[in-house]
C-alpha distance (Angstrom), angle and dihedral (degrees) to the residues before:
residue distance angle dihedral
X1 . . .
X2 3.68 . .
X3 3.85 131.0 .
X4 3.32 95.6 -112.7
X5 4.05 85.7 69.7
X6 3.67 98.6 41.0
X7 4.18 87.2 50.2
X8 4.02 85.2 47.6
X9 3.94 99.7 52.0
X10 4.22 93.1 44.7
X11 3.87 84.0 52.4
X12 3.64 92.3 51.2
X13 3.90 102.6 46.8
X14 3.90 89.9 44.5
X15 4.10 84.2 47.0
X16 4.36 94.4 43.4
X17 3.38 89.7 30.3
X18 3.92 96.9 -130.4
X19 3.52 143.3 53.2
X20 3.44 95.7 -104.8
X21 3.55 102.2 45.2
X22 4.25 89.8 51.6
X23 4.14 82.3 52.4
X24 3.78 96.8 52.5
X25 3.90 91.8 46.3
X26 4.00 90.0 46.6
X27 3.38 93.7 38.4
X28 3.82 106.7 -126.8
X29 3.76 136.3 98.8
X30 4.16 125.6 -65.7
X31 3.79 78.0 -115.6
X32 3.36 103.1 59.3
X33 4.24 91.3 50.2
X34 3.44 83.5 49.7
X35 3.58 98.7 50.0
X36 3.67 85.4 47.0
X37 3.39 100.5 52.8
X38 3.79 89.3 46.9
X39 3.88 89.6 63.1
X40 3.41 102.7 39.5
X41 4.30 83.5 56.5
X42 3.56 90.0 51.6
X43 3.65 93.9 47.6
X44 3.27 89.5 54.0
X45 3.95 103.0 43.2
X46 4.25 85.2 -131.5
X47 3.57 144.2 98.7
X48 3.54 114.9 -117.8
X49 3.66 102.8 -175.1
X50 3.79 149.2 8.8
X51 3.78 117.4 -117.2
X52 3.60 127.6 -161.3
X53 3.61 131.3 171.5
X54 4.17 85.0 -100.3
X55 3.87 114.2 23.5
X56 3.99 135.4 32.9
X57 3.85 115.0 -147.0
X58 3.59 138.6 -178.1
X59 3.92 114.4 -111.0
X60 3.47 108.5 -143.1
X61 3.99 101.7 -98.3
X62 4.23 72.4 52.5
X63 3.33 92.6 69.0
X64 3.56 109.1 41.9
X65 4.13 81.7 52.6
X66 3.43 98.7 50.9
X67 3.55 103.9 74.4
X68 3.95 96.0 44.8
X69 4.23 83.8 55.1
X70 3.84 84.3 44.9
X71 3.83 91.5 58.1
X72 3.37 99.5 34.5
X73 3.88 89.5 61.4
X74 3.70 94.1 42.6
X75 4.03 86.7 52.8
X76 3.79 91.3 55.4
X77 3.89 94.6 43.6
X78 3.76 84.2 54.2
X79 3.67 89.4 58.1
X80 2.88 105.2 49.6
X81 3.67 95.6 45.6
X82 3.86 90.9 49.9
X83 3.90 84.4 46.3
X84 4.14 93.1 57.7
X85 3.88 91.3 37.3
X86 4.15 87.1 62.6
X87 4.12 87.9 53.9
X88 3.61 91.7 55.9
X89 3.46 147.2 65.9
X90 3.71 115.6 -113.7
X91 4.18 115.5 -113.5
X92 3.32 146.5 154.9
X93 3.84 135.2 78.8
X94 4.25 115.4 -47.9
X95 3.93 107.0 -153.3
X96 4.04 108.3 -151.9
X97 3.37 135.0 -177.5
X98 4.06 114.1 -162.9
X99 3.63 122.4 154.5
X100 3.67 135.8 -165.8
X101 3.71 133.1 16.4
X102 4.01 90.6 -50.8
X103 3.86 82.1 68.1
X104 3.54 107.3 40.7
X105 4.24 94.8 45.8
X106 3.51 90.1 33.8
X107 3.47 127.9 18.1
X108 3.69 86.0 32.2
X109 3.98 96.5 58.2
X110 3.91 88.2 39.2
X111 3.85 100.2 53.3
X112 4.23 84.0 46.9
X113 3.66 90.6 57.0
X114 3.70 96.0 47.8
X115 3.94 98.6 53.5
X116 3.71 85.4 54.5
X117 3.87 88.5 50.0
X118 4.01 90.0 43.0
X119 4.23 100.7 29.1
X120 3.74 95.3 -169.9
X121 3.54 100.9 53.9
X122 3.95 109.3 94.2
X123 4.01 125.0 -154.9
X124 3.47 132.5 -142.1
X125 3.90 105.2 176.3
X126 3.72 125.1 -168.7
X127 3.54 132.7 -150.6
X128 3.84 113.0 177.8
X129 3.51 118.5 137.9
X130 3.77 95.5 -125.2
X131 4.15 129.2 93.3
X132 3.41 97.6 -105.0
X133 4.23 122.5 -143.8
X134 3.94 97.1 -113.9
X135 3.51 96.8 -158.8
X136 4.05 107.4 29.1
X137 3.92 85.0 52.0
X138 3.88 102.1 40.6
X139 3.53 102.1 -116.6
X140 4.56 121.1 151.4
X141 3.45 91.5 -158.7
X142 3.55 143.7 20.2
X143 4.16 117.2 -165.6
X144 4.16 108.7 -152.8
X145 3.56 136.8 159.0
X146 4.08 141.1 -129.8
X147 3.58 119.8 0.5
X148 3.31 120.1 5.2
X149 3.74 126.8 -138.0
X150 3.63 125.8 -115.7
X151 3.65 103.2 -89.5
X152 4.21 147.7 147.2
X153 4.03 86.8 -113.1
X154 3.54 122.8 109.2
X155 3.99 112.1 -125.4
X156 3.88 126.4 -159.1
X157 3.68 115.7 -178.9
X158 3.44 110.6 -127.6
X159 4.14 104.3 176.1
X160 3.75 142.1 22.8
X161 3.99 109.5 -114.0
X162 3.97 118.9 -166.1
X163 3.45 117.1 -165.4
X164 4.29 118.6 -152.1
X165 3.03 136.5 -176.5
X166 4.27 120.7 -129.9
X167 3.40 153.1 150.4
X168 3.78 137.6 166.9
X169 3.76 138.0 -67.7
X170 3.78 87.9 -114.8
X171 3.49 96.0 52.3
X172 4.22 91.5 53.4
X173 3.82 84.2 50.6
X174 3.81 93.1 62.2
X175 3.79 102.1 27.5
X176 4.20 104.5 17.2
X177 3.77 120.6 -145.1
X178 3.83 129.6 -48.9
X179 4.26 102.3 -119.2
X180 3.72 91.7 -153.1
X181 3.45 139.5 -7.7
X182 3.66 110.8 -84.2
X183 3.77 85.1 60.6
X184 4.00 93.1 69.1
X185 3.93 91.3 87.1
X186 3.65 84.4 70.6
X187 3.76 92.0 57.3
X188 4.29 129.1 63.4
X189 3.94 98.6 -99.8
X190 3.71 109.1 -160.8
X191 4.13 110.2 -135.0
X192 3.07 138.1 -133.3
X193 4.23 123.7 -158.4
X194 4.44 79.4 -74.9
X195 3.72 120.9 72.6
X196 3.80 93.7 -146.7
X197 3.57 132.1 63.4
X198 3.95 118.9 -145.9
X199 3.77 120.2 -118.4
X200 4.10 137.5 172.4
X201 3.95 107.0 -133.9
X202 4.46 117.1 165.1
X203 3.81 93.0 -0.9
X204 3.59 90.4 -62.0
X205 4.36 127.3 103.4
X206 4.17 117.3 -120.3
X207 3.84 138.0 -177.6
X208 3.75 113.9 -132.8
X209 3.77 116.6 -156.8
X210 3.73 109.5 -136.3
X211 3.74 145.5 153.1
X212 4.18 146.6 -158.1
X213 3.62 140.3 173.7
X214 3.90 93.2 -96.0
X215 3.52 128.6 67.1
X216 4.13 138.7 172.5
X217 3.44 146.8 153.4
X218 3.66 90.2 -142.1
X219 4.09 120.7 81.6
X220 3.87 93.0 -159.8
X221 4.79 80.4 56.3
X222 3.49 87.9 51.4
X223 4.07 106.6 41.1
X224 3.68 81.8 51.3
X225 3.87 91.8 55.0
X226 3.69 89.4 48.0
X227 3.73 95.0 47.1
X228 4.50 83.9 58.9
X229 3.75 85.9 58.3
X230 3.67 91.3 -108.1
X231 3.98 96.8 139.6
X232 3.38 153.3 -74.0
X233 4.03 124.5 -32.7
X234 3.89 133.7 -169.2
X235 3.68 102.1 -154.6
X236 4.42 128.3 145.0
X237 3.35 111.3 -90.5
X238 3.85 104.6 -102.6
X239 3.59 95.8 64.2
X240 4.13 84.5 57.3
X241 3.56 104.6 25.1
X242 4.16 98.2 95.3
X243 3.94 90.0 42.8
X244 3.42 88.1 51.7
X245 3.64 98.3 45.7
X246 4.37 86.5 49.1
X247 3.75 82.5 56.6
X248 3.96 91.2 -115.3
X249 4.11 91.0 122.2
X250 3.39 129.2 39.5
X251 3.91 126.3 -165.7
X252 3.47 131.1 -133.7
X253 3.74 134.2 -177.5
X254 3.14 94.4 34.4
X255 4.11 99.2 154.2
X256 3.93 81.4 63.3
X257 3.96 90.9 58.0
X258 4.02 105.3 138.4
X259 3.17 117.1 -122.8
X260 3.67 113.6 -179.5
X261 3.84 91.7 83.0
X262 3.93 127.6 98.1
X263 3.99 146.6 154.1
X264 3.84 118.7 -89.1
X265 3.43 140.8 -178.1
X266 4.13 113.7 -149.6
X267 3.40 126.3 -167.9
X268 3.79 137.8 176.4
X269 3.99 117.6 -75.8
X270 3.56 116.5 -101.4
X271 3.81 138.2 144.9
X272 3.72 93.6 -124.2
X273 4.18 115.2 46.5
X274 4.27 99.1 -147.3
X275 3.46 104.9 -117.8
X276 3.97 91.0 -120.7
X277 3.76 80.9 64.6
X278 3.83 104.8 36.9
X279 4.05 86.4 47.7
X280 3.87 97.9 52.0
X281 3.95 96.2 46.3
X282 4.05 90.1 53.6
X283 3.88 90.0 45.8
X284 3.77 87.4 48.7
X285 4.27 91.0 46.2
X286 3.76 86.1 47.2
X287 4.32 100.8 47.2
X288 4.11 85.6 40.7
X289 3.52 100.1 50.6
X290 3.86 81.9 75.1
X291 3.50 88.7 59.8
């Protein structure tokens, strides 16, 4: 009878409460928990809980040894899962939630490639503006950007993302270029669904509080605004990059670029990471650190 058994049946009476209950769910006889429990007692020169003809309890050197037996089992149930999930091929459907044009020219193109790398996982990607509850609504991954809230999610960040600031030619021609920061409340700052824009000033990160005539919660609303020399916008770099490239934006205070912000992928807390999910995050680390 090894250890591992004896450390298996005092988990499941404390867990079910009873000696019968921990037999049904391990699928032996009340006799051979109690048998079990008997030796690992002995072994141990202790008593590890109080019976009574109607309730099991935990004497006190019980209960400081419960959750060590706890963890140990939940270790070696974690290896062996992790063990199987390396002889198979990952499947089954990978719920994602990725919003904006970060998912739909990235993430999009990424998750496309990796079903035809992994055939029998299945996607359903999506794209709604909204933070979407990971757990309550069933999702393995969530894609968001900047700074993340405080949360029970794991994040792993998965791509740089620079923030500038720009606007057109034609809009310097009529109201020139802000020389630092605190100047922008002068100037029509295009908004995005926050009021502030995010700035590095003395080695240290700030929000500024600003406002304009335009605001969006879509990038693609508000590089167009920019583009009709409307104002100012504060928007990651791919959505500007090829305008500013064509010479149609310009940046400016770029010394004050933030750069505490980043790409993540959360998912839900767990000891074991499915391999689905552990897979897909290292693809998408590996195709974005070409970005």
């Amino acid at each position: 009878m090894s250890r591992w058994e004896t450390i298996e049946a005092f988990v499941a009476v404390v867990e079910n409460g009873s000696f019968s209950k921990a037999a049904d769910k391990l699928e032996v006889s009340k006799s051979h928990i109690s048998r079990q429990i008997s030796q690992l007692e002995n072994r141990l020169d202790v008593q590890l809980l109080n019976r009574t003809t109607r309730v099991i309890s935990l004497t006190d050197i019980g209960q400081s040894f419960f959750p060590t037996c706890k963890e140990i089992l939940a270790t070696l149930e974690d290896a062996e899962r992790a063990l199987i999930d390396q002889q198979q091929k990952p499947r089954g459907l990978l719920r994602i939630s990725a919003a904006g044009l970060f998912g739909e020219d990235f993430v999009a193109p990424a998750a496309i490639q990796f079903m035809q790398k992994y055939p029998d996982i299945k996607i359903d990607m999506d794209f709604s503006n909204r933070v979407v509850d990971v757990i309550s609504e069933g999702y393995d991954i969530a894609i968001r950007a900047g700074r993340l809230q405080d949360s029970s999610l794991i994040a792993r960040r998965i791509a740089p993302r620079r923030l500038v600031v720009c606007a057109s030619p034609k809009y310097y021609e009529k109201k020139g270029k802000p020389n630092n920061i605190h100047t922008l409340t002068n100037h029509n700052c295009l908004m995005g669904t926050l009021h502030t824009w995010r700035f590095k000033e003395n080695q240290r990160h700030i929000d500024l509080r600003l406002s304009g005539s335009w605001q969006s919660n879509n990038g693609r609303a508000l590089v167009h605004a920019a583009l009709e020399g409307l104002g100012l916008v504060q928007l990651p770099l791919f959505y500007v990059e090829k305008y500013l490239n064509q010479g149609l934006l310009e940046t400016v205070l770029e010394d004050n670029n933030p750069t505490d912000t980043g790409t993540w992928a959360v998912y839900p807390s767990s000891r074991h990471l499915s391999q689905k999910v552990r897979l897909f995050i290292n693809f998408l680390v590996e195709e974005f650190s070409k970005i």
